[in-house]
Jmol script that loads the backbone (N, CA, C; Angstrom):
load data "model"
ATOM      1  N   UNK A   1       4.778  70.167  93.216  1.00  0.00           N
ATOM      2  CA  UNK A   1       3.547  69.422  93.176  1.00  0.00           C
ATOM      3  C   UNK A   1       3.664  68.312  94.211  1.00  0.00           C
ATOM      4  N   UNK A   2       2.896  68.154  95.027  1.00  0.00           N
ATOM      5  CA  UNK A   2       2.579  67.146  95.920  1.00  0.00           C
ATOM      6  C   UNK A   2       2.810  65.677  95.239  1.00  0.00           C
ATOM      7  N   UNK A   3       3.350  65.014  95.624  1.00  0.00           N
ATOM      8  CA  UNK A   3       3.573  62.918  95.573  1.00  0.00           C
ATOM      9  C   UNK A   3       2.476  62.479  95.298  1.00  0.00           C
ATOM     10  N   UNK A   4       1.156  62.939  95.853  1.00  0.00           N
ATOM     11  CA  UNK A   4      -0.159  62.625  94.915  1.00  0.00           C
ATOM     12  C   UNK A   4      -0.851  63.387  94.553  1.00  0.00           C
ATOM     13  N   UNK A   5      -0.506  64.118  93.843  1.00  0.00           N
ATOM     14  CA  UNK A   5      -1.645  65.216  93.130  1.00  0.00           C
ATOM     15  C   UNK A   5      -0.507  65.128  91.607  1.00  0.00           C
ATOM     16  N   UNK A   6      -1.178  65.469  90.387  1.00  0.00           N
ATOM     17  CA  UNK A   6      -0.921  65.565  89.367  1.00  0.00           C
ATOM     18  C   UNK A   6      -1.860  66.727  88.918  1.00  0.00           C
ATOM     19  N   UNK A   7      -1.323  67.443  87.779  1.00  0.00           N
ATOM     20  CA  UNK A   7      -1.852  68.819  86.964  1.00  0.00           C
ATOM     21  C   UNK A   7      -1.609  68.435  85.524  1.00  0.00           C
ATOM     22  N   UNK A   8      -2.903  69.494  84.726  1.00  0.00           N
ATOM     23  CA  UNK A   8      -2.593  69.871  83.179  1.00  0.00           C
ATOM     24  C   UNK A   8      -2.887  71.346  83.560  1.00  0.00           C
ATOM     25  N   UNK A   9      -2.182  71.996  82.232  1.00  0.00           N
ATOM     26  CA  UNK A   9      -2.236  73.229  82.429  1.00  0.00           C
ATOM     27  C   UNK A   9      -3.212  73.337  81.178  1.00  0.00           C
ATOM     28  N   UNK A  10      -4.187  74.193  80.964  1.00  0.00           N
ATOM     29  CA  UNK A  10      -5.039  74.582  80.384  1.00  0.00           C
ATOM     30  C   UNK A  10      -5.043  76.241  80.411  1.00  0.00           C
ATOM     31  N   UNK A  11      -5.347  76.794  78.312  1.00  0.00           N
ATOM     32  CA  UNK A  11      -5.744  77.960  78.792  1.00  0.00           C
ATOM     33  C   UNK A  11      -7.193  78.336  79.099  1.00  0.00           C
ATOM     34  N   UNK A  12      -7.331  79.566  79.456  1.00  0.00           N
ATOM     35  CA  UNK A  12      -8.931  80.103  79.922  1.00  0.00           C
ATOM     36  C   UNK A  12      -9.524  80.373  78.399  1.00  0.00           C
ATOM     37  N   UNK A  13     -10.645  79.496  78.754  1.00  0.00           N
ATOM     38  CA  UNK A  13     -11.442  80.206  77.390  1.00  0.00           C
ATOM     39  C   UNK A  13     -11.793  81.627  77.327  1.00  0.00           C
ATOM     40  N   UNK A  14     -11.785  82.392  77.837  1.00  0.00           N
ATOM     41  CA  UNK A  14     -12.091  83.795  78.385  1.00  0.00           C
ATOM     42  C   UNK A  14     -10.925  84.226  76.888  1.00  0.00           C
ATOM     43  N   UNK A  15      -9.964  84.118  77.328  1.00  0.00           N
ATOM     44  CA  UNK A  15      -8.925  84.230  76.756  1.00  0.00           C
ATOM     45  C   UNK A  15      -8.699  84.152  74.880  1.00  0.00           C
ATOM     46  N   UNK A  16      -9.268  82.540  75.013  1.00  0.00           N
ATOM     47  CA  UNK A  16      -8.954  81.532  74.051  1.00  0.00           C
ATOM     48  C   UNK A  16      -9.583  82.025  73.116  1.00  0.00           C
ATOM     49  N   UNK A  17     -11.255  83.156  73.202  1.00  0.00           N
ATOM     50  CA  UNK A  17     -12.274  83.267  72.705  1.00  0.00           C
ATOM     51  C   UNK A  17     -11.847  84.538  72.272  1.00  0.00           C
ATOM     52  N   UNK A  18     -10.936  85.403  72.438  1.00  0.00           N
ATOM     53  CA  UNK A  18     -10.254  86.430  71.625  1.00  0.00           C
ATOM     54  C   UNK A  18      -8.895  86.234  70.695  1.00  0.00           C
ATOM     55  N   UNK A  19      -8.366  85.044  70.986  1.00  0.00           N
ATOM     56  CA  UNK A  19      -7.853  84.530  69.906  1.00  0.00           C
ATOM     57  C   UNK A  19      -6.050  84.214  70.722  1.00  0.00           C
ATOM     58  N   UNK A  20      -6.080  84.265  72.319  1.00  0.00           N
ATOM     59  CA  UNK A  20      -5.264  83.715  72.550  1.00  0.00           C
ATOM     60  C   UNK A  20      -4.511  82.432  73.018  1.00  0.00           C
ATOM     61  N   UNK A  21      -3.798  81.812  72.567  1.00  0.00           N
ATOM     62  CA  UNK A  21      -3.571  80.407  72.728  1.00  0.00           C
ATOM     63  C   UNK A  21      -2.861  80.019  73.664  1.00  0.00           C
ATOM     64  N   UNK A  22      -2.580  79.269  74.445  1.00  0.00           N
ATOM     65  CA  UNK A  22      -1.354  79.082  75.621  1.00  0.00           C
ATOM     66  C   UNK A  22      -0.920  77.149  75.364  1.00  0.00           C
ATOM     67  N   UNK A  23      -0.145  77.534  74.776  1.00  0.00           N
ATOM     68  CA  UNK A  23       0.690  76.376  74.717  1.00  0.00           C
ATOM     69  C   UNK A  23       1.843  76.062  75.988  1.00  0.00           C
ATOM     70  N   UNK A  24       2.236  74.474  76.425  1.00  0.00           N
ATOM     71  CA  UNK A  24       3.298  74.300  77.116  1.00  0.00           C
ATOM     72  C   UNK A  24       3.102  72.574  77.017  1.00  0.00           C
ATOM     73  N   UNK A  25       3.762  72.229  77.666  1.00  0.00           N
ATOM     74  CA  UNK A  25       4.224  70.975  78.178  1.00  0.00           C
ATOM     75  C   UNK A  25       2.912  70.669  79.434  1.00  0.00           C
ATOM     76  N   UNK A  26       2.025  70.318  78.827  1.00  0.00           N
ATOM     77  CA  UNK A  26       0.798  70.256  79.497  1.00  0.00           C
ATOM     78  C   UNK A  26       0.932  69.977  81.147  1.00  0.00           C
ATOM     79  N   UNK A  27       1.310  68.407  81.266  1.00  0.00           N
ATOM     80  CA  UNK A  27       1.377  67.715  82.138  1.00  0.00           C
ATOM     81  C   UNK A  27       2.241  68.122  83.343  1.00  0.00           C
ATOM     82  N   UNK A  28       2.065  68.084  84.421  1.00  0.00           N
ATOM     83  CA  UNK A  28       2.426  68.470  85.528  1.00  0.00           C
ATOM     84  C   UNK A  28       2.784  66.910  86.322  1.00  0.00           C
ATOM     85  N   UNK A  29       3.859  66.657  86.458  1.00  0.00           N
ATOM     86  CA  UNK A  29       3.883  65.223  87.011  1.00  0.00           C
ATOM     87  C   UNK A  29       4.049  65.156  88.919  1.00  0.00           C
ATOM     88  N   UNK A  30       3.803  64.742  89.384  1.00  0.00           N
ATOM     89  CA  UNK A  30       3.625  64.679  90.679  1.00  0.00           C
ATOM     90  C   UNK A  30       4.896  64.701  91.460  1.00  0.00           C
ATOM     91  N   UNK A  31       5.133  65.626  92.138  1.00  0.00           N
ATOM     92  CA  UNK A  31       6.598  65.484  92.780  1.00  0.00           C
ATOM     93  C   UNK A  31       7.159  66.527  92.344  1.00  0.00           C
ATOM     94  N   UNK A  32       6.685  67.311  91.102  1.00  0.00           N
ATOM     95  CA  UNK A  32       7.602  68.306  89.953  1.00  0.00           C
ATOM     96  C   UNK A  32       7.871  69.590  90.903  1.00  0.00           C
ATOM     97  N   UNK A  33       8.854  70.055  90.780  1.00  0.00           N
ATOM     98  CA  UNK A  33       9.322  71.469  91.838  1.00  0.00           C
ATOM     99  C   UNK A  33      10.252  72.218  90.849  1.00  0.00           C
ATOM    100  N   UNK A  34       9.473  73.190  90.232  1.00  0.00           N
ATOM    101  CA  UNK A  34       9.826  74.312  89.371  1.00  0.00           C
ATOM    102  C   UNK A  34       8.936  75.500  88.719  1.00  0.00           C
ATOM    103  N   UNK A  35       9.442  76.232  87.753  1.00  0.00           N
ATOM    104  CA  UNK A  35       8.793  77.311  87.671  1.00  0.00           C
ATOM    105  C   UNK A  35       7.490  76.444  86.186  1.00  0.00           C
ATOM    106  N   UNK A  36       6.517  76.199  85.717  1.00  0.00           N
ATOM    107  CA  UNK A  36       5.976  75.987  85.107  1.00  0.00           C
ATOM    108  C   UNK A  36       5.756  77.638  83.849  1.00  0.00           C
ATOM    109  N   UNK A  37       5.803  77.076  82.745  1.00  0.00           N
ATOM    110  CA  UNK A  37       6.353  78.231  81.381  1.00  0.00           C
ATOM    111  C   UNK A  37       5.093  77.986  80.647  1.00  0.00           C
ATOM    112  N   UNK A  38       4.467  79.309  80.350  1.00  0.00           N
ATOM    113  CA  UNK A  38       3.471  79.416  79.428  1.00  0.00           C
ATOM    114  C   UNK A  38       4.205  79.810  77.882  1.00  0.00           C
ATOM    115  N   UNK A  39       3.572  79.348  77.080  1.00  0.00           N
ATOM    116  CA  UNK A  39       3.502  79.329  75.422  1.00  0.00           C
ATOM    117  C   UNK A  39       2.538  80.571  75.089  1.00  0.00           C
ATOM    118  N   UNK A  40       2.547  81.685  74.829  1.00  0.00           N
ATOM    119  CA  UNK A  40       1.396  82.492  74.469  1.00  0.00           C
ATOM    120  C   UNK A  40       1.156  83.008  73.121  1.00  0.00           C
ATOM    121  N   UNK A  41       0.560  82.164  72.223  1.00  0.00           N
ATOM    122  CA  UNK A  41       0.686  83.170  70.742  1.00  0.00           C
ATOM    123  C   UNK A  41      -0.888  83.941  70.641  1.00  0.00           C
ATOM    124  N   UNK A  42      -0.923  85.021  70.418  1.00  0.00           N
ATOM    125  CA  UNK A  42      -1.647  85.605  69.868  1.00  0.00           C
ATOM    126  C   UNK A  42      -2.376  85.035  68.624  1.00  0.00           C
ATOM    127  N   UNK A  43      -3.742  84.061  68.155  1.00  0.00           N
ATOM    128  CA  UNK A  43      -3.438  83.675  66.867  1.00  0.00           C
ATOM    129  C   UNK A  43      -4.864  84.944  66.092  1.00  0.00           C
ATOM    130  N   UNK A  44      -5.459  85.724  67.004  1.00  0.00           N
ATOM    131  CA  UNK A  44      -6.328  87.010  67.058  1.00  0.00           C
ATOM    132  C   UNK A  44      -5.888  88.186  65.690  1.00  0.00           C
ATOM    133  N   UNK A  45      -7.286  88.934  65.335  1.00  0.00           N
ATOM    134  CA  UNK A  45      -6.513  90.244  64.601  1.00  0.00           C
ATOM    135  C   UNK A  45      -6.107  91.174  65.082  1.00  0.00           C
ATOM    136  N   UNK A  46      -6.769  91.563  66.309  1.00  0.00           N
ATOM    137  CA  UNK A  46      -6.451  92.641  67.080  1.00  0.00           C
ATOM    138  C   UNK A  46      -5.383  92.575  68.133  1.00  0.00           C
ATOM    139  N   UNK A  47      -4.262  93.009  68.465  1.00  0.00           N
ATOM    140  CA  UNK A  47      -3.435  93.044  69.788  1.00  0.00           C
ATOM    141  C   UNK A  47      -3.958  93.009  71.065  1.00  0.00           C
ATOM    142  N   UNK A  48      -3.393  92.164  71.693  1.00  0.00           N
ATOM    143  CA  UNK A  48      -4.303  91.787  72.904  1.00  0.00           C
ATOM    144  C   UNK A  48      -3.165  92.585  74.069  1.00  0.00           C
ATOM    145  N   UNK A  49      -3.620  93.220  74.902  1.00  0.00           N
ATOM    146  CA  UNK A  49      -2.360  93.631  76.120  1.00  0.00           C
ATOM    147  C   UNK A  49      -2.881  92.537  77.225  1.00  0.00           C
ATOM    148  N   UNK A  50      -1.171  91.771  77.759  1.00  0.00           N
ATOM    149  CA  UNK A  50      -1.401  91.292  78.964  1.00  0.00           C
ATOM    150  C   UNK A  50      -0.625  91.992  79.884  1.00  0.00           C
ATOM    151  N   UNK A  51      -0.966  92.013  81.268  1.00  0.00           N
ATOM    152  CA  UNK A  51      -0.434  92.073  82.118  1.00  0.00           C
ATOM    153  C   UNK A  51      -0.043  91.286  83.334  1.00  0.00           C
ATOM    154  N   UNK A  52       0.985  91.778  83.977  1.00  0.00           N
ATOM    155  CA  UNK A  52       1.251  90.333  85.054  1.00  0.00           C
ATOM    156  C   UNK A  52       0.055  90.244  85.787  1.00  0.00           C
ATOM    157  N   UNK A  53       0.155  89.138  86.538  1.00  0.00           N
ATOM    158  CA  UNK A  53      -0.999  88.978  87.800  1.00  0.00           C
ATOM    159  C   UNK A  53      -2.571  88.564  87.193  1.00  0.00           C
ATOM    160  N   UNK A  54      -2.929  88.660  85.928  1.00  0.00           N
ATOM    161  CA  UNK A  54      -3.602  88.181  85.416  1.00  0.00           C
ATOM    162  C   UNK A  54      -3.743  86.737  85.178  1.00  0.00           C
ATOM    163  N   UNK A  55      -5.146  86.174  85.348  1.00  0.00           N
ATOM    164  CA  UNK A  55      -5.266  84.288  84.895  1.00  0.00           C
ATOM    165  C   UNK A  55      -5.287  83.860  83.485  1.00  0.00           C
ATOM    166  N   UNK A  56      -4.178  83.713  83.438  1.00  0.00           N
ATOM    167  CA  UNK A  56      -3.924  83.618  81.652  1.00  0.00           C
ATOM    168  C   UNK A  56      -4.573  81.992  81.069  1.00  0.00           C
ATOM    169  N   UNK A  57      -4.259  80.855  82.523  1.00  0.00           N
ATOM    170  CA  UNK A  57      -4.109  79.442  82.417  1.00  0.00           C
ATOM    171  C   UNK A  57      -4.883  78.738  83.509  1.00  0.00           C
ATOM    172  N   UNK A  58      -4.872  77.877  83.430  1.00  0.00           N
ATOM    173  CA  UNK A  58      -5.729  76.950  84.944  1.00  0.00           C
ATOM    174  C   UNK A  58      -5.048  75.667  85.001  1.00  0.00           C
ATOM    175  N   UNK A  59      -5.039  75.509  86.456  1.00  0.00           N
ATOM    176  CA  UNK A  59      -4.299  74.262  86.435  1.00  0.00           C
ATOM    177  C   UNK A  59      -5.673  73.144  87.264  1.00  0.00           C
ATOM    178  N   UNK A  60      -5.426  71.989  86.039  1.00  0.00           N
ATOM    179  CA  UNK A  60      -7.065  71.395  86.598  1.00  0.00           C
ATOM    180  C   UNK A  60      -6.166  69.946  87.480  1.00  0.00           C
ATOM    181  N   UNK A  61      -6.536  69.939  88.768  1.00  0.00           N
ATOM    182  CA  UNK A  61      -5.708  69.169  89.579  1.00  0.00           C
ATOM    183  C   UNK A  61      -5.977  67.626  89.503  1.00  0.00           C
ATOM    184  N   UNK A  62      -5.605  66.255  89.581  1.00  0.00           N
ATOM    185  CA  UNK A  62      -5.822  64.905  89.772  1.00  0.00           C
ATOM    186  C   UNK A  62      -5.329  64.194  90.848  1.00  0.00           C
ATOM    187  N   UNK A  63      -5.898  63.752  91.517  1.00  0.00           N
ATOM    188  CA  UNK A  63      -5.097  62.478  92.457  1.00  0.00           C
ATOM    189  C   UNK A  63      -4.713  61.780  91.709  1.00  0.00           C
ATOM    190  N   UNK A  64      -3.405  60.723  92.205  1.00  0.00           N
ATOM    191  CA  UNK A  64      -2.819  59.392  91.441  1.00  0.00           C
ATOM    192  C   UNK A  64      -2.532  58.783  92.620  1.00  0.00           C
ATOM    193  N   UNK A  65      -2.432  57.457  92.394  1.00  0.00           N
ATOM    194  CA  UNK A  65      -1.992  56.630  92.832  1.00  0.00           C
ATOM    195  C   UNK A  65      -0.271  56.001  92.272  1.00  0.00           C
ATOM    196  N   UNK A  66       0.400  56.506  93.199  1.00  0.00           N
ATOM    197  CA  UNK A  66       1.752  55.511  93.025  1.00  0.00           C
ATOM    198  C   UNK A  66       2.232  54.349  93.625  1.00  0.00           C
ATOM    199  N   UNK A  67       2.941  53.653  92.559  1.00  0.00           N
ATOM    200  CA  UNK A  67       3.731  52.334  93.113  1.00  0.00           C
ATOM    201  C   UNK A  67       4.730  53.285  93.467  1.00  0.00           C
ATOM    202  N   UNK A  68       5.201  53.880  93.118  1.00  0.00           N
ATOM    203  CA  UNK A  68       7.026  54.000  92.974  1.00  0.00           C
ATOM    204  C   UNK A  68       6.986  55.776  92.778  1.00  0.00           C
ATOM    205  N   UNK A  69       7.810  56.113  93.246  1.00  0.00           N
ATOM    206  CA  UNK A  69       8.076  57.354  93.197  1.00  0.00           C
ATOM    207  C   UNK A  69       8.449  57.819  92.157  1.00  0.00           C
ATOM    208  N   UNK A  70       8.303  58.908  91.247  1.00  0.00           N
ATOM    209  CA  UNK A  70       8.200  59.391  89.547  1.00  0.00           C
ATOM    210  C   UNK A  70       8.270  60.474  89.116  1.00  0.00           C
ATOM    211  N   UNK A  71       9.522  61.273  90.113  1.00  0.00           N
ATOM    212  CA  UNK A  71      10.078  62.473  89.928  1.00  0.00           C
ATOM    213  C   UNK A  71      10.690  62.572  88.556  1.00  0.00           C
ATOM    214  N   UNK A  72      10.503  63.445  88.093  1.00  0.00           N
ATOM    215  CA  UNK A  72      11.420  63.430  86.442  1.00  0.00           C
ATOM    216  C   UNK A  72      12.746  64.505  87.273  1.00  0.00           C
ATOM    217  N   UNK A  73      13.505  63.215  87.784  1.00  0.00           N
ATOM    218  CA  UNK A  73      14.753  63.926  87.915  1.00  0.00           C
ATOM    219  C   UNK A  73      16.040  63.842  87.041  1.00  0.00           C
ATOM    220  N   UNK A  74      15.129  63.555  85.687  1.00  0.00           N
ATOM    221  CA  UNK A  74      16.705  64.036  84.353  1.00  0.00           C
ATOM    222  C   UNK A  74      16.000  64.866  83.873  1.00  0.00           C
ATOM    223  N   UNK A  75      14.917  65.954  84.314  1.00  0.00           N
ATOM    224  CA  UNK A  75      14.351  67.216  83.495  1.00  0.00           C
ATOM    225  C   UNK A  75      15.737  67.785  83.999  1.00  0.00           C
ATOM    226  N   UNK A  76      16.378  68.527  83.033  1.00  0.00           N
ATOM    227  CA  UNK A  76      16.999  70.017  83.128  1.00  0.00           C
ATOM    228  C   UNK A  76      15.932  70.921  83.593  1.00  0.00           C
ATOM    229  N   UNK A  77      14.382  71.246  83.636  1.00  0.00           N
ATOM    230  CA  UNK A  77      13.577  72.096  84.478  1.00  0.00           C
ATOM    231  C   UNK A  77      13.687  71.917  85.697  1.00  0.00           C
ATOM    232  N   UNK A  78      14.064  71.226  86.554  1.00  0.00           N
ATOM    233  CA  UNK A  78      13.642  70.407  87.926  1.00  0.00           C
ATOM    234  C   UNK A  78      13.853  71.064  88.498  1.00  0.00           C
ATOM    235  N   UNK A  79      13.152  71.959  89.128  1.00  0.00           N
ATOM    236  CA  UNK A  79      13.776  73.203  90.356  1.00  0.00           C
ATOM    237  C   UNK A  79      13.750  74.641  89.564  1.00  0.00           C
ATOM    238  N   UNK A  80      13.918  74.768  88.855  1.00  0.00           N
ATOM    239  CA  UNK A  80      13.641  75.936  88.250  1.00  0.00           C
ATOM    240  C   UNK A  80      13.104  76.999  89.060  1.00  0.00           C
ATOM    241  N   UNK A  81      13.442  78.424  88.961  1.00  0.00           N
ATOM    242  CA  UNK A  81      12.587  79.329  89.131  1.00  0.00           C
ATOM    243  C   UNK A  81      12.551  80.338  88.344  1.00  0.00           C
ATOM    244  N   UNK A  82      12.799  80.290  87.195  1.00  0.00           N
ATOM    245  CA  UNK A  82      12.160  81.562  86.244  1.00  0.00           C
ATOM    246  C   UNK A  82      12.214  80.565  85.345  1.00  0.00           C
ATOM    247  N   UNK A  83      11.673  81.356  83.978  1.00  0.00           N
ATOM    248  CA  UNK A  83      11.253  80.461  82.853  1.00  0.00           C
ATOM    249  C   UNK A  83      12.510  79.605  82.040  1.00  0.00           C
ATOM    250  N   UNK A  84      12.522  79.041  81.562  1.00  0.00           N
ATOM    251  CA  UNK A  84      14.294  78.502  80.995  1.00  0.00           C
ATOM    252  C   UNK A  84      13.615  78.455  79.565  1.00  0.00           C
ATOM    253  N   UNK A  85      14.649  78.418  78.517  1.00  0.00           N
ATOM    254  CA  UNK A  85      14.369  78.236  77.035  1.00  0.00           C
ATOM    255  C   UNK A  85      15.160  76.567  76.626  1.00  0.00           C
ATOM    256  N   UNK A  86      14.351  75.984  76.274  1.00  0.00           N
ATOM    257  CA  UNK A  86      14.666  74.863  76.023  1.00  0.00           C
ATOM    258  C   UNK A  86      15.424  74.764  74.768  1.00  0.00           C
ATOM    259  N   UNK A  87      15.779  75.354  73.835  1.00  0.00           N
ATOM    260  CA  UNK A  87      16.408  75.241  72.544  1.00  0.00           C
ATOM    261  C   UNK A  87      17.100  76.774  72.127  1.00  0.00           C
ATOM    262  N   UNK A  88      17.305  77.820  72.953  1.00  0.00           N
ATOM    263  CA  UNK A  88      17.734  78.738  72.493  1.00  0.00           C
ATOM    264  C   UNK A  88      19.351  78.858  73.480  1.00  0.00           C
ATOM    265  N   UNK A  89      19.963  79.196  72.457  1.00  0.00           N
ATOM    266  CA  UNK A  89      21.712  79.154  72.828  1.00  0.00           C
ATOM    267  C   UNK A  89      22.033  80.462  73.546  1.00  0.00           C
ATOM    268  N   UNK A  90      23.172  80.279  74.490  1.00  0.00           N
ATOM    269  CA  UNK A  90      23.981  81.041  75.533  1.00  0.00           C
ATOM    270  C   UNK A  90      23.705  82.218  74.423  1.00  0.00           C
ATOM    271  N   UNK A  91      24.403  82.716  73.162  1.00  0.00           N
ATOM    272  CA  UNK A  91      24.647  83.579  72.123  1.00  0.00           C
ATOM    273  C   UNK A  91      23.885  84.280  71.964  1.00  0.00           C
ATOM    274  N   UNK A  92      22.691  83.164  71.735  1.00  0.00           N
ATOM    275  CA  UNK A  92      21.292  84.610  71.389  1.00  0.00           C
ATOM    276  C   UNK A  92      20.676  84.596  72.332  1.00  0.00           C
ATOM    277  N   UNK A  93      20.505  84.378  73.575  1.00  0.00           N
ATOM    278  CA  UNK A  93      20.160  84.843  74.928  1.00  0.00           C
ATOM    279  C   UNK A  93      20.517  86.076  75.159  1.00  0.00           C
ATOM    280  N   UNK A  94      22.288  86.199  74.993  1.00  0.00           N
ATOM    281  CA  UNK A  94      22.433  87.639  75.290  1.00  0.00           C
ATOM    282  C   UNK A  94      22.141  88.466  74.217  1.00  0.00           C
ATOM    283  N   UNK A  95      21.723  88.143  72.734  1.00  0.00           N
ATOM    284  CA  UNK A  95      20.953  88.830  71.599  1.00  0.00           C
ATOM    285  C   UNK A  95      19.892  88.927  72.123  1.00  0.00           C
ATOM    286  N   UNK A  96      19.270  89.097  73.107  1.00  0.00           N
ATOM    287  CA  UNK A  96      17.590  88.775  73.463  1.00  0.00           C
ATOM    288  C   UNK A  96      17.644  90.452  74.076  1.00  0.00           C
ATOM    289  N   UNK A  97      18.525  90.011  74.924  1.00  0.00           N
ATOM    290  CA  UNK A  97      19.033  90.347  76.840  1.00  0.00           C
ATOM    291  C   UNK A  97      18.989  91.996  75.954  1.00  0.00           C
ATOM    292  N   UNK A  98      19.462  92.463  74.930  1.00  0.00           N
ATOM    293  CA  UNK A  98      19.922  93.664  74.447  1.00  0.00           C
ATOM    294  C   UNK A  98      18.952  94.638  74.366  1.00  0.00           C
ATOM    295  N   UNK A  99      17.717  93.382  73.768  1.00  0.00           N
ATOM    296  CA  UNK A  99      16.398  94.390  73.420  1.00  0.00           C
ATOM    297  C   UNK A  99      15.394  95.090  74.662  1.00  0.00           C
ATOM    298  N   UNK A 100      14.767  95.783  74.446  1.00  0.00           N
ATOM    299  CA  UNK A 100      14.507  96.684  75.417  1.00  0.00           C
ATOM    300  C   UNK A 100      13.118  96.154  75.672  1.00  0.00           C
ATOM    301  N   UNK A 101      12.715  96.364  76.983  1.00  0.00           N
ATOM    302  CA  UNK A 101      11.645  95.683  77.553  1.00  0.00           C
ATOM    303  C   UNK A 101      10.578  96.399  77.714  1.00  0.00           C
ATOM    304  N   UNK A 102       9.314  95.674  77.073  1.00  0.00           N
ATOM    305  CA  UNK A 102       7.919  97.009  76.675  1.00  0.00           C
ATOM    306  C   UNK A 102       7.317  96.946  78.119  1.00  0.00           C
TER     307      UNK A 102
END
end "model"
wireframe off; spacefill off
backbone 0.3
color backbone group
């Protein structure tokens, strides 16, 4: 993210209006350089199929004004490029890693 531009991530009502939700860590702070992670629960009756390359989210952009530069450089995300799990252990990662991919 650009030194003056700031983001929220929002899902698409398109979406929202069949009953899917997109949760994350809204805020996008200015300066941020990583992979940004969608939350997706289904809260719908019917199964919804996604596929990649689809607009699941929107990112609605802001100018800011800084005094001071306001990198969150004690995120463990910072640079990232694939999604990271914030609370799930080395152990059951590779319990994950086992299951087979739809």
């Amino acid at each position: 993210m650009p030194p003056n531009l700031a983001a929220y991530v929002i899902g698409r009502s398109t979406w929202g209006r069949d009953g899917l939700i997109i949760a994350t860590a809204a805020g996008v702070h200015p300066g941020y350089l990583g992979t940004l992670t969608l939350e997706l629960t289904n809260l719908g009756e019917v199964p919804l199929k996604l596929y990649p390359g689809e607009r699941y989210a929107q990112l609605f952009l802001h100018d800011v004004a800084l005094k001071e530069k306001t990198q969150g450089a004690k995120s463990g995300f910072l640079g990232s490029t694939e999604p990271i799990s914030g609370k799930i252990s080395a152990k059951e990662k590779e319990i994950v890693k086992k299951f087979p991919s739809r």
